[in-house]
C-alpha positions in Angstrom: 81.2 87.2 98.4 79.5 87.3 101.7 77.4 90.0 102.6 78.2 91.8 105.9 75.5 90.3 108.4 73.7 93.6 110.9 72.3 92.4 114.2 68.6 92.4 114.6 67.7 94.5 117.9 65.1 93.2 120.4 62.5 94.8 119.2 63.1 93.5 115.7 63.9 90.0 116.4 60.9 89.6 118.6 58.6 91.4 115.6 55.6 88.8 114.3 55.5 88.5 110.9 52.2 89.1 110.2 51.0 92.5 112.5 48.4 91.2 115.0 50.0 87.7 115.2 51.7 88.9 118.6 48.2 87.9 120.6 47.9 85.0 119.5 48.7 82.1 122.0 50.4 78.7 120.4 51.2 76.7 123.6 52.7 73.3 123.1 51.6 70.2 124.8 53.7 69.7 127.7 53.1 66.2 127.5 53.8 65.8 123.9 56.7 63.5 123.0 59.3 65.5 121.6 60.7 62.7 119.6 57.8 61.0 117.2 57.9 58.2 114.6 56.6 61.4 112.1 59.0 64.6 112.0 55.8 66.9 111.2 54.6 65.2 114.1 56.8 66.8 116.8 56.2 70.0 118.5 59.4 71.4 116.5 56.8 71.6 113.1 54.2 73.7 114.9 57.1 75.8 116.4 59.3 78.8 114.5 62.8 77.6 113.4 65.3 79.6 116.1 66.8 82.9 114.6 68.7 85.2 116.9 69.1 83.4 120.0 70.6 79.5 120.3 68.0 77.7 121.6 68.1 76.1 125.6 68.0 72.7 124.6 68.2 70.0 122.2 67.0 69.0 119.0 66.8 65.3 117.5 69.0 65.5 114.9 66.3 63.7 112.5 64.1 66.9 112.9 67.0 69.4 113.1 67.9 68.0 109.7 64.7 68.0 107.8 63.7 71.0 109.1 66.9 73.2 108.0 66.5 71.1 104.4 63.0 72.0 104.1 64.3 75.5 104.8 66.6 75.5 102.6 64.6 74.0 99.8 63.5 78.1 99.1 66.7 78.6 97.9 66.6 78.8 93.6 67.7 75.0 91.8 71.7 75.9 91.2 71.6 74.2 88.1 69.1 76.7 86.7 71.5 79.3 88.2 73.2 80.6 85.2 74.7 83.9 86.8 77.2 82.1 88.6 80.2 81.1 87.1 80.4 78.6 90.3 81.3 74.6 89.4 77.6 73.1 90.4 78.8 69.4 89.3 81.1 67.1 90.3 81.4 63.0 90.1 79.9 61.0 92.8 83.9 59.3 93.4 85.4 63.1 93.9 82.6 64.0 96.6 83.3 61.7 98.4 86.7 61.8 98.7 86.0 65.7 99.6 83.3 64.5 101.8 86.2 62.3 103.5 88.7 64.8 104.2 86.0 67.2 105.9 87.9 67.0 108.8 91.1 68.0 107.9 92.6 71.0 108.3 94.9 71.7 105.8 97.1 73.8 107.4 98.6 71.4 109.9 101.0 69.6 107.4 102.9 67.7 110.5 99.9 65.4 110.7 98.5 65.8 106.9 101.4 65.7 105.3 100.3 63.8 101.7 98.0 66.0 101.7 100.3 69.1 101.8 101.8 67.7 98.9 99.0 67.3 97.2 98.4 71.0 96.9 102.5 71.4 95.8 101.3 68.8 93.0 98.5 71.0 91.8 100.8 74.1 92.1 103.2 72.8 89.7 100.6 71.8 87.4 98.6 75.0 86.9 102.4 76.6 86.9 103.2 74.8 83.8 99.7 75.6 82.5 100.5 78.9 82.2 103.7 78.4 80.9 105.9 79.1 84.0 109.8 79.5 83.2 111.2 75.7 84.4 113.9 75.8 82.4 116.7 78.0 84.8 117.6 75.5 87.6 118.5 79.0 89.8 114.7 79.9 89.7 111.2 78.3 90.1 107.7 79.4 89.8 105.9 80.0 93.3 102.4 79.3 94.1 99.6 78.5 96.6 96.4 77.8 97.1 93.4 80.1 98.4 89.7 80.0 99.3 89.3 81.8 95.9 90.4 84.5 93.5 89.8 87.1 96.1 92.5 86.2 98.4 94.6 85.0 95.4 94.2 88.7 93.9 94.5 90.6 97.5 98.1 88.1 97.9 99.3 89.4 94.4 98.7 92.6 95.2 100.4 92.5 98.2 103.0 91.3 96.8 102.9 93.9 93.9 103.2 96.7 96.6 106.0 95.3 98.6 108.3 95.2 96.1 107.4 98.6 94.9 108.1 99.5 98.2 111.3 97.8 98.8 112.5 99.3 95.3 111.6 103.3 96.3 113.1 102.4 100.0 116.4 101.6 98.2 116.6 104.3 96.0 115.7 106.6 98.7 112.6 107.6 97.5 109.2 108.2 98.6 106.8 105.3 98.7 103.8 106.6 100.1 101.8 106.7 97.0 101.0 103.5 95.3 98.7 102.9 92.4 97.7 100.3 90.2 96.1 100.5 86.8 92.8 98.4 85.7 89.8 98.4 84.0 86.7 99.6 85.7 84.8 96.1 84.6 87.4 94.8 87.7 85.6 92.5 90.0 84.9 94.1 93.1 87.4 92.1 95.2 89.8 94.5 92.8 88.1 97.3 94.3 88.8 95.7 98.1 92.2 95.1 97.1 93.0 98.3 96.2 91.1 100.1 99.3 92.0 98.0 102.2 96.0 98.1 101.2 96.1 101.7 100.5 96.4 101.5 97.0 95.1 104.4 94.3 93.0 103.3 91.8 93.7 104.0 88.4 90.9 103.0 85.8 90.0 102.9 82.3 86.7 103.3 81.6 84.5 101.1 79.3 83.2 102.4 76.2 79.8 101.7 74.7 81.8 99.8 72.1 84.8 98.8 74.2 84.1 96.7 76.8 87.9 95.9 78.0 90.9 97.7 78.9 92.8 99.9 76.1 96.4 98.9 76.0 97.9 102.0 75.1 95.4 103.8 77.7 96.7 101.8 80.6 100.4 102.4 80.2 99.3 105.6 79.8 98.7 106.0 82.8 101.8 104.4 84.7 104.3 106.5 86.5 106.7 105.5 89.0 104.1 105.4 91.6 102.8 101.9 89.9 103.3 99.0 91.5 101.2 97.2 88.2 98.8 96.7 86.1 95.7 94.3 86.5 95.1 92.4 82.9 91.4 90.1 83.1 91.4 87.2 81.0 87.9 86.5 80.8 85.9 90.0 82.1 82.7 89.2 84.1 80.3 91.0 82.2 80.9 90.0 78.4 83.9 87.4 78.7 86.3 88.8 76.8 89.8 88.5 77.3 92.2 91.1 77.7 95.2 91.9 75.1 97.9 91.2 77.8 100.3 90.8 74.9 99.7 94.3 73.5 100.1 95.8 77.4 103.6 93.9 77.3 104.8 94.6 74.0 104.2 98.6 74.6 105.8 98.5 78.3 109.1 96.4 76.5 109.1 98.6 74.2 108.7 101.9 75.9 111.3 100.3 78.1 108.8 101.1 81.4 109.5 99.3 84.3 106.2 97.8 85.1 104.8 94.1 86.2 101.2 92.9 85.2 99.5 90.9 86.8 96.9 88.7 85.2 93.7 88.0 87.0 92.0 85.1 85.4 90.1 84.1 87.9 87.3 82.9 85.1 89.6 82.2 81.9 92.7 80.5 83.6 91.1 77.2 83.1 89.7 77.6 79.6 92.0 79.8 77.2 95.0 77.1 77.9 92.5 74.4 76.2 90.5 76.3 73.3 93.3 79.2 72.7 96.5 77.6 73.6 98.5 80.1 70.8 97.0 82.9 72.4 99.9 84.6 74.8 98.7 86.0 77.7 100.3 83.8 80.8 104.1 83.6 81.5 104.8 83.3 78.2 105.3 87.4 78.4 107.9 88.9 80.2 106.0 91.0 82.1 103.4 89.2 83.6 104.7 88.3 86.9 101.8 86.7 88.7 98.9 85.1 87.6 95.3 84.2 89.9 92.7 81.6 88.6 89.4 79.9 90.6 89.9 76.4 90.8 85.5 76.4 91.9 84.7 78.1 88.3 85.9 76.5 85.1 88.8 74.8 87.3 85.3 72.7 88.2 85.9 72.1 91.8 82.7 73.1 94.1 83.6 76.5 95.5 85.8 77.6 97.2 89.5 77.3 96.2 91.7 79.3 93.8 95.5 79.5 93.0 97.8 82.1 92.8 101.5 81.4 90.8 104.3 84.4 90.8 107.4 83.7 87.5 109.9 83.3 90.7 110.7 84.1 93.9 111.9 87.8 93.0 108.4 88.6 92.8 107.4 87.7 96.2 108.9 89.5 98.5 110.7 87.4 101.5 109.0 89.7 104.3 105.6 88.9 103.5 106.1 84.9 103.9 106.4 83.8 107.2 108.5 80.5 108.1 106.7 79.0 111.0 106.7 76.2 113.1 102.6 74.8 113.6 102.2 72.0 115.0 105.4 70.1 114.8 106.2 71.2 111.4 108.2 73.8 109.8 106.0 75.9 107.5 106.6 78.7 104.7 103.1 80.9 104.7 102.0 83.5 102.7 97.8 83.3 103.0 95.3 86.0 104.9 93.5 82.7 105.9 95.1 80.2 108.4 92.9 77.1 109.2 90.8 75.9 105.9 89.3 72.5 104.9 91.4 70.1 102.5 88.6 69.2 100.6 88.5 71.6 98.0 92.3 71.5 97.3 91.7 67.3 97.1 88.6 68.0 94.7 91.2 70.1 92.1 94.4 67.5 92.5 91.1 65.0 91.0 89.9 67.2 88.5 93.2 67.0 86.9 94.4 63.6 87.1 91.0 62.4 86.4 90.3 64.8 83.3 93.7 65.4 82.5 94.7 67.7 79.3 92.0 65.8 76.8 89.7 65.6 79.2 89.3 69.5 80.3 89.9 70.4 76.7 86.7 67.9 75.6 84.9 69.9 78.6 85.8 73.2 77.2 85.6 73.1 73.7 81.9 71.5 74.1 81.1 74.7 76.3 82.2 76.8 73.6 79.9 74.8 71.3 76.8 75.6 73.3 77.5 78.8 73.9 78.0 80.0 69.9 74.8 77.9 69.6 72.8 80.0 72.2 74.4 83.2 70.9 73.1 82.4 67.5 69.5 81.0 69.1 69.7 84.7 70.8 70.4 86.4 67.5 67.5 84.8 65.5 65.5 86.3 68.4 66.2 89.5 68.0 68.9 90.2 70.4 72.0 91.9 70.2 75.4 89.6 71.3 78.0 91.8 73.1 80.6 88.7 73.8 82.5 87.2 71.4 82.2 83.4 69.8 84.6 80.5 68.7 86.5 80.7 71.8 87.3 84.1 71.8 86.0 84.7 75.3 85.2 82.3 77.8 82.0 80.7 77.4 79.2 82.5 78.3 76.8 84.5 76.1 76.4 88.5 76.9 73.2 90.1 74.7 70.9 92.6 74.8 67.3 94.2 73.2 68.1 95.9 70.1 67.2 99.0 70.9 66.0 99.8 67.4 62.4 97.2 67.9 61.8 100.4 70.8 60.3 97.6 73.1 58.2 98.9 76.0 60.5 96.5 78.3 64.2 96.5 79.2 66.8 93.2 80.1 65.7 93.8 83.7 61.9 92.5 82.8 62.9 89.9 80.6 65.2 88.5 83.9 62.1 88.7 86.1 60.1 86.6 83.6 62.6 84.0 83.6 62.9 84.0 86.9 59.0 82.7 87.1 60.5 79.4 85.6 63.3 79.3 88.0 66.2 80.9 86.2 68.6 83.2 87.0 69.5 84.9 84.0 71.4 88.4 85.4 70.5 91.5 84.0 72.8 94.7 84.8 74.0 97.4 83.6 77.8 98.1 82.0 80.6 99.7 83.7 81.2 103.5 84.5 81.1 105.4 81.3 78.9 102.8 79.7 76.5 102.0 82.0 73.5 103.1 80.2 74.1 100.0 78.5 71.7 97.1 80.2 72.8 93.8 79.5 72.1 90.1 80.5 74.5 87.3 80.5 74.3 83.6 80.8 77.2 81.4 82.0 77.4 77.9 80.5 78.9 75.7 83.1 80.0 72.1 82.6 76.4 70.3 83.3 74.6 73.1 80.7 73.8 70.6 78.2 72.4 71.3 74.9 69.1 69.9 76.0 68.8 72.2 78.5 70.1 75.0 76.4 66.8 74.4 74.3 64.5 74.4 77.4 65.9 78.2 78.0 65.8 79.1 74.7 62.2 78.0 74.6 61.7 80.0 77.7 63.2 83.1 76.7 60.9 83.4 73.8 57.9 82.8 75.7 59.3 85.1 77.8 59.7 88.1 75.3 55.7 87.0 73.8 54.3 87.6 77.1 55.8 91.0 77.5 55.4 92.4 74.2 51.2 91.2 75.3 51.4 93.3 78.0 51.1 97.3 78.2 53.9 99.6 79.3 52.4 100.5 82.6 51.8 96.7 83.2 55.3 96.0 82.6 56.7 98.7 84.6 54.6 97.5 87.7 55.5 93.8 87.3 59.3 94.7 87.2 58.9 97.2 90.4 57.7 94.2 92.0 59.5 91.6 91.3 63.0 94.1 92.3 61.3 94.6 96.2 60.2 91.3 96.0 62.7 88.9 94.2 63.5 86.9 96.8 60.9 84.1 98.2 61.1 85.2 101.6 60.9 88.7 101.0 64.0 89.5 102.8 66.3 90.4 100.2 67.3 93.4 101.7 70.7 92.4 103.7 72.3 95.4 103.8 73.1 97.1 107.5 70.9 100.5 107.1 74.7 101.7 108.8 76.6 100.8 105.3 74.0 102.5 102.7 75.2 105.0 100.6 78.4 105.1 100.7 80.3 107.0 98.2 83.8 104.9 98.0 83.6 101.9 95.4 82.5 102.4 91.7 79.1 101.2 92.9 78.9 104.2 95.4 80.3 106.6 92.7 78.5 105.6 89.6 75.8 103.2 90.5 77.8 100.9 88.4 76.2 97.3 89.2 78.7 94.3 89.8 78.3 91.3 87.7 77.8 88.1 89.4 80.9 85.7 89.2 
């Protein structure tokens, strides 16, 4: 998710960094080569790296590149980054062929066309990963690819509302008033979804003991205003999935007219290979459409996801647009246009490469690690909110037992780790649990058990170094580390315009997003 970028003014952009630094006078040599044997030899070292306005002339592209890597080099190690449910690995032979089809764009099929089909491939095989109805030679599954799960899940709920529409339009009754049902541990691209198509939101709240959506809760709350309800299969603050089964079996039986769709943006990639018995995909006769991120357990580098609907029925004709680009007659449903192929190639490798045995060797070893980690976590004192054994997805949710009354909270024991470069989130629950703090860590494909040790190790010392420390001590440390936790100390990137807004669950509750 990119943050919305605000303008600096003159005054601002022209600011020294250092008050007083404005008087002093760094003239370079006007008879100083520009282009040197030695890059920190050039006038470009001794000179600030351009920030608001594009610079008159050239730059060798030797210095240009060393200096935007050295600037780049204050960004954390991603492999230490374990908020991020983000692919960080990938095999030498797939980057470069993603390195190769750079400059591609995928959209134009007239002139890339195996690489159109390429995508179709990978369409039907994550359709009959989820169990997509192939039998019925009148139907067949639909799908596409995306940048992510965001425009996946804004496309399914599109798609959601349409037909709603279309089906009050034809029973001549008002359609003014959509809603969908979910859980308020959505990801905020939920939230977007929802907002930006007009769409009332309809949550159930966590619990501090439930930390997914209650079944009989959410058809609850349908009414003919519902266009559907959002199932998660793998929930981004403890991993858990979702009973779709027991949100089907009530709307069947209740005989209630309702579609789910099944976000499993995080999950889609792992439940088919360590739960395969466990119903959640097409398999149900309700769950129309189902999203997954190809860049998170799909392990392509971000970004690309997928979106499949059970047939054509479910996506509306008026939303796809048949178009002739570029010589070639095109069906397209996609709030994006021109994209790289890379990503799209990266996935069709993934899965030949890996195939079935290989992603379920990658998965059920991630599962390993993480019930390891959860125990390691356990023996330390801490209290495990996700589940183990494959459960969940593979990531370990815990917390301080509240009941050793530490002077310290999650939020501390983050900062700490974040002195030996990791990013271990802590945040705090959902509305109507969020006095709950938490931290989670993500195991990813290269999170071996070696380095699981290292982080263990490290979260012990961690907890030794604040349980030596007073409360006032503490408190201080973790006040600074929150204004201060980014290198540069510019982690405030939020247009002054934009604060305090009173919309999203954030604004509302001061719920805190987990990072996905």
């Amino acid at each position: 998710m990119v943050h919305l970028a605000s303008v600096p003014n003159d005054k601002a952009a022209n600011a020294p960094l250092v008050k007083g630094m404005e008087n002093l006078k760094l003239e370079p040599n006007d008879k100083e080569d520009e282009v040197t044997a030695s890059v920190y030899g050039s006038r470009f070292a001794a000179e600030c790296l351009p920030m608001h306005e594009m610079p008159e002339k050239e730059m060798p592209k030797e210095i240009a590149y060393r200096m935007i890597r050295d600037d780049l080099s204050l960004d954390g190690n991603p492999m230490l980054n374990l908020a991020s449910f983000v692919t960080t690995y990938m095999e030498e032979e797939v980057e470069k062929l993603m390195a190769e089809a750079l400059p591609k764009n995928f959209i134009d099929y007239e002139e890339y066309p195996q690489t159109a089909d390429i995508q179709n491939r990978c369409v039907s095989m994550i359709a009959r990963m989820f169990n997509a109805p192939t039998h019925d030679e009148e139907e067949n599954a639909m799908g596409t690819s995306t940048v992510g799960s965001s425009e996946a899940i804004m496309l399914g709920t599109l798609a959601m509302k349409k037909r709603w529409q279309n089906k009050r339009k034809a029973a001549g009754k008002d359609y003014s008033k959509p809603n969908i049902v979910m859980n308020s541990a959505v990801q905020v691209c939920w939230e977007k979804a929802a907002r930006y198509f007009e769409v009332e939101e309809r949550y159930i709240f966590c619990t501090e003991d439930r930390y997914v959506i209650d079944p009989a809760e959410a058809v609850n709350l349908v009414d003919e205003n519902t266009i559907g309800i959002c199932a998660i299969i793998g929930t981004t603050y403890t991993g858990e999935y979702e009973d779709v089964k027991a949100i089907n079996d009530l709307l069947v039986e209740k005989n209630i007219d309702c579609p789910i769709h099944v976000d499993a943006a995080s999950g889609g990639f792992v439940a088919p290979f360590v739960v395969p018995n466990l119903p959640w995909d097409f398999r149900l006769e309700k769950v129309i459409s189902i999203n997954v991120s190809g860049h998170k357990y799909g392990l392509v580098y971000p970004g690309v996801g997928w979106v499949v609907w059970r047939s054509p029925e479910y996506l509306p004709k008026e939303l796809v647009f048949n178009i002739n680009y570029l010589g070639a007659d095109q069906a397209s449903f996609t709030l994006n246009f021109s994209k790289g192929a890379s990503q799209v190639i990266g996935q069709y490798y993934q899965m030949i490469r890996l195939g079935k045995h290989g992603y379920r060797s990658i998965m059920l070893n991630l599962t390993r690690t993480s019930d390891y980690l959860a125990s390691a976590l356990e023996n330390l004192g801490f209290l495990i909110m996700s589940k183990k054994g494959g459960e969940g997805l593979p990531l370990v949710a815990f917390r301080l037992n509240p009941k050793d009354n530490h002077h310290f909270d999650e939020f501390a024991v983050a900062h700490h780790l974040r002195e030996r470069g990791w990013v271990v989130p802590a945040y705090t629950m959902a509305p109507h649990s969020e006095k709950l703090k938490l931290m989670r860590v993500v195991v990813r494909e290269d999170f071996s058990r070696a380095r699981c040790d290292t982080l263990v190790k490290d979260i012990k010392l961690a907890m030794e170094s604040l349980k030596e420390m007073d409360k006032s001590t503490v408190t201080h440390h973790t006040n600074h580390a929150k204004k201060h936790h980014t290198s540069s100390g510019k982690s405030n990137v939020t247009n002054e315009h934009y604060k305090g807004e009173k919309h999203s669950l954030q604004g509302k509750t001061g719920k805190t997003h987990a990072v996905c």
